[in-house]
Every structure is written in C-alpha cells, then in structure tokens.
C-alpha positions as CSV (number, residue, x, y, z in Angstrom):
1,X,0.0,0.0,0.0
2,X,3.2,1.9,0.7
3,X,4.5,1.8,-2.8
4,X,1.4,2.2,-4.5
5,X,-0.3,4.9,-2.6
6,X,3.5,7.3,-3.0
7,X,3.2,6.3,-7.0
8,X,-0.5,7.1,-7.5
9,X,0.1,10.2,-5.7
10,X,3.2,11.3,-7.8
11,X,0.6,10.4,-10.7
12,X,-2.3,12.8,-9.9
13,X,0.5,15.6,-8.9
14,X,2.1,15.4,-12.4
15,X,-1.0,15.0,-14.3
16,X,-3.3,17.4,-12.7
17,X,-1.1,19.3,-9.4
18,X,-0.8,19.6,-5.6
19,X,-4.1,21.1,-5.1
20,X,-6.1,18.5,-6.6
21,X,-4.6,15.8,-4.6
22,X,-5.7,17.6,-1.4
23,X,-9.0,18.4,-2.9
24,X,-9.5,14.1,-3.7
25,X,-8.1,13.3,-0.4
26,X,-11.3,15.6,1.3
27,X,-13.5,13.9,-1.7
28,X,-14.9,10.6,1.0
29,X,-16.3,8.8,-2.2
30,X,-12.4,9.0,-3.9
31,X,-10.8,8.9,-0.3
32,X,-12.8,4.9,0.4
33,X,-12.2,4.1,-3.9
34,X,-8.0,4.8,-3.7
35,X,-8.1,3.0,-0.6
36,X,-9.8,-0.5,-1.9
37,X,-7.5,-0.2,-5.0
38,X,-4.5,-0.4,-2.7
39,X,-6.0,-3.9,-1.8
40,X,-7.7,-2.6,1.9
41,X,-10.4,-4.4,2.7
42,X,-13.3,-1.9,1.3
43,X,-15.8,-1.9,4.2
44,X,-13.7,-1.7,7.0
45,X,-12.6,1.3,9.7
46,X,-9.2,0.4,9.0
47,X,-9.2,1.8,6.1
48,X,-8.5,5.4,6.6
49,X,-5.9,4.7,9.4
50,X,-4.1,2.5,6.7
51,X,-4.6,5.5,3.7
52,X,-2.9,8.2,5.8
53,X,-0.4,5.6,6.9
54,X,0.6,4.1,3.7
55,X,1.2,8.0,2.8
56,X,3.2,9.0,5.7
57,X,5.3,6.0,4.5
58,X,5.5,6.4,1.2
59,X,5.3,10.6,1.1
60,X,7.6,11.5,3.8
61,X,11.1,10.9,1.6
62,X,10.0,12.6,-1.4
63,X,8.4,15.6,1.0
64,X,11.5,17.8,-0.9
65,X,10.4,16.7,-4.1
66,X,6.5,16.7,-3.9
67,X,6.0,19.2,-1.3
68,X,3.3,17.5,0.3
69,X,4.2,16.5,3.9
70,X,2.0,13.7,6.1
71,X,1.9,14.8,9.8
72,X,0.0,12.9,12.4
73,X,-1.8,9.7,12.3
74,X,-3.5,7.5,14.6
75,X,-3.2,7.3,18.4
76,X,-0.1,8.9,19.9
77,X,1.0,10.2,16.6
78,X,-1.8,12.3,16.5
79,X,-0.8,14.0,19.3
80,X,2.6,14.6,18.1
81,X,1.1,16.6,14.9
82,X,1.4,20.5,16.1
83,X,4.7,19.5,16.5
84,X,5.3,17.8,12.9
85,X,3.9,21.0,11.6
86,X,6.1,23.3,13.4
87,X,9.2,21.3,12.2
88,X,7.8,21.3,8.1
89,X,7.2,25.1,8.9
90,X,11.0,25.9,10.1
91,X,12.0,23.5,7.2
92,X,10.3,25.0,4.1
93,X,9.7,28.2,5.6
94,X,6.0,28.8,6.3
95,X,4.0,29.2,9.2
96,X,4.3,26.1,11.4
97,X,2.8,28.0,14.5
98,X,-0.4,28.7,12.5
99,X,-0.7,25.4,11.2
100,X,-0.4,23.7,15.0
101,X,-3.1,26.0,15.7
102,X,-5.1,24.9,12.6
103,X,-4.6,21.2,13.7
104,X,-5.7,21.6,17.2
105,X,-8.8,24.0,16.5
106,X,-9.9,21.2,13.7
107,X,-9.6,18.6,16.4
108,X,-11.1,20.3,19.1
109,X,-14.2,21.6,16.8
110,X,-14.7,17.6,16.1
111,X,-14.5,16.9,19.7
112,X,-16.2,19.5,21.3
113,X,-18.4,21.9,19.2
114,X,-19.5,18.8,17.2
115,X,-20.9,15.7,19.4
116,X,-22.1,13.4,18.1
117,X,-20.6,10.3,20.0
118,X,-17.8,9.5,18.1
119,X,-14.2,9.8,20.2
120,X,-11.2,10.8,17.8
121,X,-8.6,8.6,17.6
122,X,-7.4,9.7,14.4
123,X,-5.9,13.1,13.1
124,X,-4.1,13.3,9.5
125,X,-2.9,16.7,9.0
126,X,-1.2,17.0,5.0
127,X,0.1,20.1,3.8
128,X,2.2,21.5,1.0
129,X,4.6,24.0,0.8
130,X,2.7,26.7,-0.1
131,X,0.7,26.4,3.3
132,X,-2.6,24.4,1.8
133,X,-4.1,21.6,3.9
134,X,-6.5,18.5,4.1
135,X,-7.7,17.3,7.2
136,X,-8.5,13.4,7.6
137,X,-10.1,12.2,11.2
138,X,-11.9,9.4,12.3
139,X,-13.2,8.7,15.2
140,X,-15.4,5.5,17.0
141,X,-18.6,5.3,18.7
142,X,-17.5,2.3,21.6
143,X,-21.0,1.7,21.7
144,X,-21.7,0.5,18.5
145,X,-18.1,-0.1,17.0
146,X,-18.9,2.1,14.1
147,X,-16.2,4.9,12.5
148,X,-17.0,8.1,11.5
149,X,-14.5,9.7,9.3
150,X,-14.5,14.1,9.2
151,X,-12.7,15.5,6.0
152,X,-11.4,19.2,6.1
153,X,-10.0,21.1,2.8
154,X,-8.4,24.4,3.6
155,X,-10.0,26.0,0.3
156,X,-13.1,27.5,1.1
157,X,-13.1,27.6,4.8
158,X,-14.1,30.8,6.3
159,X,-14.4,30.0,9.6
160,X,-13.8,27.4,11.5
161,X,-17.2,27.3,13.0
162,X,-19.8,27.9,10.1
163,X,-19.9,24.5,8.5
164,X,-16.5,24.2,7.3
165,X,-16.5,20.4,6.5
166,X,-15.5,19.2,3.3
167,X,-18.1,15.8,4.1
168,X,-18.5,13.8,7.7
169,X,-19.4,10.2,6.4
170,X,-21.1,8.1,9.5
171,X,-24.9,7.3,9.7
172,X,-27.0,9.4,11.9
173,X,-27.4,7.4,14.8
174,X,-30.1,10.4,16.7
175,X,-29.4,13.7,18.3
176,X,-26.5,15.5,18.5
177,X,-24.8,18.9,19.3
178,X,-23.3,21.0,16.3
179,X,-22.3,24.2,17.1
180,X,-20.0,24.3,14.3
181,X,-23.5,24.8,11.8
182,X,-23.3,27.8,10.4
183,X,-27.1,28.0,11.8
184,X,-25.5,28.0,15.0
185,X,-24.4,31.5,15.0
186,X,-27.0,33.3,17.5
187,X,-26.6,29.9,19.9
188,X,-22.7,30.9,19.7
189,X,-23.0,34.6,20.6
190,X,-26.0,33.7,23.2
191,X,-23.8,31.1,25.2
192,X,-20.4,33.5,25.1
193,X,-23.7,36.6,26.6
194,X,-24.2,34.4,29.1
195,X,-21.1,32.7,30.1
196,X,-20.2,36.4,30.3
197,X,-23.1,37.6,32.3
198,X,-24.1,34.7,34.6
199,X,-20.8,32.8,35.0
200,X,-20.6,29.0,34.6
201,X,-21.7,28.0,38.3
202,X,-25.5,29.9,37.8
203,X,-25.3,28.7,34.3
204,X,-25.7,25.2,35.2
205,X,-28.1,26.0,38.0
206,X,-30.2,27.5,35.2
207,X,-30.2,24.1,32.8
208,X,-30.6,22.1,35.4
209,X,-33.9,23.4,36.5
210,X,-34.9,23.5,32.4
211,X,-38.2,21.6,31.6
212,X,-37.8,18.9,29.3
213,X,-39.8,20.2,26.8
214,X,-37.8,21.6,23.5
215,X,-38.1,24.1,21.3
216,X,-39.3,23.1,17.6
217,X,-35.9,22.2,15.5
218,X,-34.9,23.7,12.3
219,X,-34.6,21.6,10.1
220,X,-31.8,19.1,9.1
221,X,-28.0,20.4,8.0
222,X,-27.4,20.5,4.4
223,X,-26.3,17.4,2.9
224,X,-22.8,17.0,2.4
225,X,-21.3,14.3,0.1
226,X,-22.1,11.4,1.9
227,X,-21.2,7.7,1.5
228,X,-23.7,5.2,2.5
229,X,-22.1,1.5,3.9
230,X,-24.3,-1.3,4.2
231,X,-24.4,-3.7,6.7
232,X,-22.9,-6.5,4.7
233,X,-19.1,-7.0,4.8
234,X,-18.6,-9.0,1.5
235,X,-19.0,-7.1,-1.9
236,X,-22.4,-7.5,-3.7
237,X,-23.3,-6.9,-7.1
238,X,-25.5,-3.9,-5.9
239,X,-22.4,-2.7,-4.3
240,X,-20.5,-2.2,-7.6
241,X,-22.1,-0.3,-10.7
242,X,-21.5,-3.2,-13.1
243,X,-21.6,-1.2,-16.1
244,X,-18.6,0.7,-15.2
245,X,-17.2,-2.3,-14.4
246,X,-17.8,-4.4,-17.3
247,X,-16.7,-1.0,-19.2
248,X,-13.1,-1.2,-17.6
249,X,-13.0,-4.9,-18.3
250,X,-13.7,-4.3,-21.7
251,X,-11.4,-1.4,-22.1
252,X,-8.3,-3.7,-20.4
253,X,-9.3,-6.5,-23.1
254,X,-9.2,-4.2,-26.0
255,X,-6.6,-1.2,-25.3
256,X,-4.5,-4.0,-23.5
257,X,-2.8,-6.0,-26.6
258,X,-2.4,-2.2,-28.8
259,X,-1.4,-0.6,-25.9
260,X,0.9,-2.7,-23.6
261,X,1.8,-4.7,-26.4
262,X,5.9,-4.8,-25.5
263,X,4.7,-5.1,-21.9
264,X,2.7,-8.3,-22.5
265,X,6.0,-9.5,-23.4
266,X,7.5,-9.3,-20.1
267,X,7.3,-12.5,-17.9
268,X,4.6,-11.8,-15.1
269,X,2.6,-9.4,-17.2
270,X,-0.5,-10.6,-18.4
271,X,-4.3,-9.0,-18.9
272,X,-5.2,-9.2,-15.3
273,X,-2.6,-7.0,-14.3
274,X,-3.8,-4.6,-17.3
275,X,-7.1,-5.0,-15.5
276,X,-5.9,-4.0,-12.4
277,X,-4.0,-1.0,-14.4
278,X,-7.4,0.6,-15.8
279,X,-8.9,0.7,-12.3
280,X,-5.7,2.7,-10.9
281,X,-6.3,4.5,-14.0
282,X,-9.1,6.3,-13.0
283,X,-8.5,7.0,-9.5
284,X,-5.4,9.2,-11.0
285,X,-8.1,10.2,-13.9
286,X,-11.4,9.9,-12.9
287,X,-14.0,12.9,-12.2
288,X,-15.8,12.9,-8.6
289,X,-18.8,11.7,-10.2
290,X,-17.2,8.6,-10.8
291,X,-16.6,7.2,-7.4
292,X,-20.1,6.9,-6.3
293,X,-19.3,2.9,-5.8
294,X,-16.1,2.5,-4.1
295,X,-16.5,-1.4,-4.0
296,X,-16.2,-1.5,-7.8
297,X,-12.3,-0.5,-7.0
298,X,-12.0,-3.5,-4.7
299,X,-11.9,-5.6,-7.9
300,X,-8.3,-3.9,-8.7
301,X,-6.5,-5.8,-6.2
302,X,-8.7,-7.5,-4.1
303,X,-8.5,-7.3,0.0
304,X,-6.7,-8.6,2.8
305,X,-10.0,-10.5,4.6
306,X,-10.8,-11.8,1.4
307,X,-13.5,-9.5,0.2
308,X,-14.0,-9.7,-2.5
309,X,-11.2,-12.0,-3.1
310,X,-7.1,-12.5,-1.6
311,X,-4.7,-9.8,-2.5
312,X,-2.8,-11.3,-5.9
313,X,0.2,-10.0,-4.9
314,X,1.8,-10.9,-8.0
315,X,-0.5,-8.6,-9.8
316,X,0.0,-5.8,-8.0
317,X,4.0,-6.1,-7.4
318,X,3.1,-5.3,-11.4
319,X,1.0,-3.1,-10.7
320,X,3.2,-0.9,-8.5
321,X,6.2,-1.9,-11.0
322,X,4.6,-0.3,-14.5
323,X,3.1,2.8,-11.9
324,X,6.5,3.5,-11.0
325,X,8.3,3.2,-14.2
326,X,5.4,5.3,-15.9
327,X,6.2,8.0,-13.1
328,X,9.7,7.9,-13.5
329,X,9.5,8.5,-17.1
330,X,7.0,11.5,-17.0
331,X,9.6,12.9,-15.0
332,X,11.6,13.3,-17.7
333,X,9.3,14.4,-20.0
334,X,8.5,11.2,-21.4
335,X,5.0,11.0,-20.3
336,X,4.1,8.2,-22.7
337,X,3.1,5.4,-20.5
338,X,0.9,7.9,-18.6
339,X,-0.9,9.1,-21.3
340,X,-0.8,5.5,-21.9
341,X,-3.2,4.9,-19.2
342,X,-5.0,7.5,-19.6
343,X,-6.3,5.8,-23.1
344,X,-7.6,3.2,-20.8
345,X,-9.6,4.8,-18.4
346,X,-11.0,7.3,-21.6
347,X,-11.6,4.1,-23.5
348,X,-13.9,2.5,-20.5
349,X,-15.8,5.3,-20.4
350,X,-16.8,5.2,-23.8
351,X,-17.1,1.7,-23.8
352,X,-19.8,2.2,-20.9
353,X,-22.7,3.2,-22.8
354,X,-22.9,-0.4,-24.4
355,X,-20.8,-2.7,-23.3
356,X,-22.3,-6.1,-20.7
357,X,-20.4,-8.7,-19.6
358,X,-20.2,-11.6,-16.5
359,X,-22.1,-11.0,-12.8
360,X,-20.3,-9.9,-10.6
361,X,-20.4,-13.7,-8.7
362,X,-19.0,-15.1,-12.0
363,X,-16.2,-12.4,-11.8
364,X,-15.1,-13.0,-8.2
365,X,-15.3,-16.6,-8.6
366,X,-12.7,-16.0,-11.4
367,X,-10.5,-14.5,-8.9
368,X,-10.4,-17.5,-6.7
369,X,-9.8,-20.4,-9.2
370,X,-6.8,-18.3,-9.9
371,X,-5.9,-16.7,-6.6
372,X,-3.6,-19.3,-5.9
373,X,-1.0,-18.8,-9.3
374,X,-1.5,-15.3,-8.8
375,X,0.5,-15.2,-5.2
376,X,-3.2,-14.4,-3.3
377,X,-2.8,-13.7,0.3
378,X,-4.8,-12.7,2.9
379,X,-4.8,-12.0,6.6
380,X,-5.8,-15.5,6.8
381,X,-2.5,-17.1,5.1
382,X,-1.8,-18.0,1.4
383,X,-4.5,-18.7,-1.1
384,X,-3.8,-22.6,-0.8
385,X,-2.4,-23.2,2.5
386,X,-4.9,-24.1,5.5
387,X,-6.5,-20.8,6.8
388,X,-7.6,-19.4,10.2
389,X,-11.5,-19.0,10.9
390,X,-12.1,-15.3,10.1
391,X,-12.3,-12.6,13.1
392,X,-14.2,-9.2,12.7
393,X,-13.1,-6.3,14.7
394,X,-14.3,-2.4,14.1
395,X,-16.0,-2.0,10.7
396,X,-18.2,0.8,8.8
397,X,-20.9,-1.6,9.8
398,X,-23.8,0.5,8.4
399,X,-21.9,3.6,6.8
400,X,-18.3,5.2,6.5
C-alpha cells in the first residue's frame, strides 16, 4: 500500500497538481475508492488509518520533491502533529505555529463543538509548501463499534465554525450537538452573553432546573457528500455499478494487446494486471462523479479478509512496477506510459454506454480459481495453505 499509494500520488501531482490531490483526499467517495485499489479491505474502519499511513510511509522521503508532507496519524501520533507541523514550517519556511493552531482547532471543533458520540482517535494533518491543507479524522462510537471519518479542505473555509467540513461520512445514529453549523451562530454569541453575564456556576443552575420540553428544530444540516455502507461485509453486485465495471474490463481486453503490447512480453505481465491497471487508471483520472461505488475498486486488487477476493500480490508487485516506471518517465518528460493509461480509463468510459459482460459472482469466482497462481494472500494465510477461521473487529458496519 506503501508503494502504491507514494506512486499514485506522484501520478495525480504530475498530471493534474498539488491542489487537486488535497481536494481528492477531502472527496470521501475517492478517499474509500484509492483506498480499496491499494488492496484494503473496502468496508472496514481500518481503512483510513491505513490510507494516511501508507502516505506518511510512502510521502515522507520525497516531502522535498513533492511538497506534500504527512503529519500525524493514529493514536499517539496524533498527538505529536502540532509539533510535525512546526518542524515542516521551520523547514520549508512557512508558518508552522499557525498550522499547529489549525490542527488543534480542527480537532477540538470535532471533539467538542460537534458531538455526536464519536471519540477521535485519528488526526491526519497533510500540507504542501505553499501552506494548503486537508484534514482526515476518524473517530469510534464504543458503543456500537462504528467509525466516522471528518474531511477538512483548507480551500473554502471561512471560519472554523460555520460548517466548514468538506463531508462527515457516519450514519445518523439520533441527536446530536453541532455548534459548528453555520445556523449555530446566535446559539454561539448567546452562550459567550451568558457565560459572560451569569458565569458558569448559575449557568448550570439554570439548565438544570430546564423543563424537558424543546423548542421546535430547524430543520436538518445540508447534505454533504455522503457515502452510505451497508451492513454487509462481502461485496455484492449492488455494491458495484456493473456497467462501469464491465466497461473497464472491456477497455483492459481491448486497449491491453495495442497498448501494452511490448509489456505483454515481459514474464509476469498478463491482462489481469492490465485489468488491475485501468482501475488505478481512473483514480489518477477519474472525475468525482465517478466514485459513487467505491467497492467497484476493490476488484483492482482484491483485500486482505478476502472480500471480494485475496490480495494477488503478483499482480500488484506489477502493478506498483509499470506505476512507478510510468512516473519515473514522466519525470523526464517522457509522459508516454501515462498518457498511456490515460487511453484506458478514456476508453472504459466510452465503452460504458454499451458494453455487458459476467455478474459480478461469476467475476469473483474467477478470482479464486486463480488466486492461488496469482500469489493471493490474505490475513488469513496464502490462497492454498490451511486458513484461520475469520475474526471481525471495528468496521463501517452501516456507513463510512
């Protein structure tokens, strides 16, 4: 995830620029897709804390290069990020003191003026030299062992309290306290009048002795973009938008042998790793719109419980080999095998409008007959070898 993450990045920065990394990274439809296609399993909390960790990995030595630097993480790193930020501030020379503030005020806003019974125990902080930022949190209900991930885009903010999220993906799960609404305004300046005039001990008197009876509500916060898990872990067929699917099938069969015709040649390289190339294809390519299914991404690589099928890894060591040698290329202004595979995510989405092929059942079942020649692994073991009865732990059990 390491490799592949740093070269998909050094993709979308060459083809398209800093800013519109950040700006996918606060997109939670491409955020959950660019995580499945580096082989995480698609439904599961883990996800994010393995996105901005396979970055911090794979960003942090090409920080000079790219100028996008990782701070934070999960846990105790999170704590540590005001103090990442003020070391990237003294070393490229911009304002690391204002950005330690940023990260604590966007932590404390997600802890304090939102509740909504989610505890943070995630805080990705990325910023580029010229001072821009996206914010990545999570945090987990302990009640219900469900995540809820908070996306932050410096672009566009005004203030940190008047609805400045990019998205919040989590199900409702009833009332809560958001005083970061930008509806919240008068219940701002009212609390700060009477803070000021009462104090804090008659304050508490006062809601104390409140009758239970409330006021009529406005009604609901604008929708955000918002990413709706089901409860199922394994991937369905109503998960994935099979038309776009069989379209980038379709597109690998066809561009494949004209395209990657010298590649073919090379022991290891066959079409399912050209398959696997059209779906990294259009998370460096794609438009927002085309991320409404982030499952359908899952199909690149597979995942490590198994859904929808074992990692291949001998696909993706491809995979991450072609990426890399396309990047290093552009870099040079030999962009060829880029533009390459940007023929292949152009030619699935012509080949959309008419193309049909296999359920998605037949597809994954595929997978498995050949999981074991194409290196799968899992959490459980080798495709192959005798596996281990699977375990759940924390998942986006109804959204994410």
């Amino acid at each position: 995830m390491t490799k592949l993450g740093e070269i998909i990045t050094e993709a979308i920065v060459i083809e398209y620029g800093r800013d519109e990394f950040l700006s996918r990274l606060a997109h939670p439809f491409w955020f959950q897709s660019f995580g499945c296609v580096m082989g995480m399993d698609w439904h599961s909390s883990g996800i994010t804390t393995s996105v901005i960790g396979a970055l911090k990995r794979g960003l942090t030595p090409l920080s000079r290069d790219l100028g996008i630097h990782v701070c934070g993480g999960r846990g105790r790193n999170s704590r540590l990020t005001p103090d990442e930020l003020i070391a990237v501030g003294d070393r490229v020379g911009i304002d690391g003191d204002a950005l330690a503030t940023t990260s604590r005020l966007v932590a404390k806003v997600d802890s304090a003026a939102l509740q909504d019974g989610f505890d943070l125990y995630l805080h990705g902080f990325i910023v580029t030299d010229d001072s821009k930022w996206v914010v990545v949190q999570q945090g987990m209900n302990p009640d219900s062992r469900q995540a809820r991930r908070y996306h932050w885009l410096s672009d566009g903010i005004a203030s940190f309290v008047d609805s400045p999220h990019a998205a919040i993906e989590g199900k409702g799960q009833g009332e809560i306290v958001n005083l970061a609404d930008r509806r919240a305004a008068t219940s701002r300046t009212s609390q700060l009048d009477l803070l000021d005039s009462l104090g804090p001990d008659r304050i508490v008197r006062e809601v104390i002795s409140m009758a239970p009876e409330r006021e009529a509500r406005e009604s609901k916060q604008p929708t955000l973009p918002h990413l709706i898990m089901p409860e199922h872990h394994d991937v369905r067929e109503g998960n994935v938008n099979m038309k776009r699917l069989h379209a980038t099938l379709a597109a690998a069969a066809d561009r494949g042998p004209e395209d990657f015709a010298a590649l073919l040649l090379v022991p290891g390289v066959g079409a399912r790793t050209v398959k696997a190339l059209a779906m990294v294809a259009e998370v460096v390519h794609g438009a927002p719109c085309r991320f409404s299914d982030p499952a359908r991404f899952s199909l690149a690589h597979g995942g490590k419980d198994r859904h929808p099928f074992p990692v291949p890894l001998k696909v993706y060591d491809q995979t991450i080999r072609i990426m890399k040698s396309a990047v290093t290329k552009a870099k040079l202004d030999r962009d060829e095998e880029l533009q390459t595979l940007r023929r292949l995510d152009n030619q699935a989405r012509q080949l959309e409008k008419y193309v049909a092929g296999p359920d998605l059942e037949e597809i994954v079942a595929g997978e498995f007959s050949q999981s074991s020649d194409w290196g799968g692994r899992s959490v459980f073991g080798w495709e192959g070898a005798e596996k281990e009865e699977p375990r759940r732990g924390a998942q986006w059990s109804t959204s994410n």
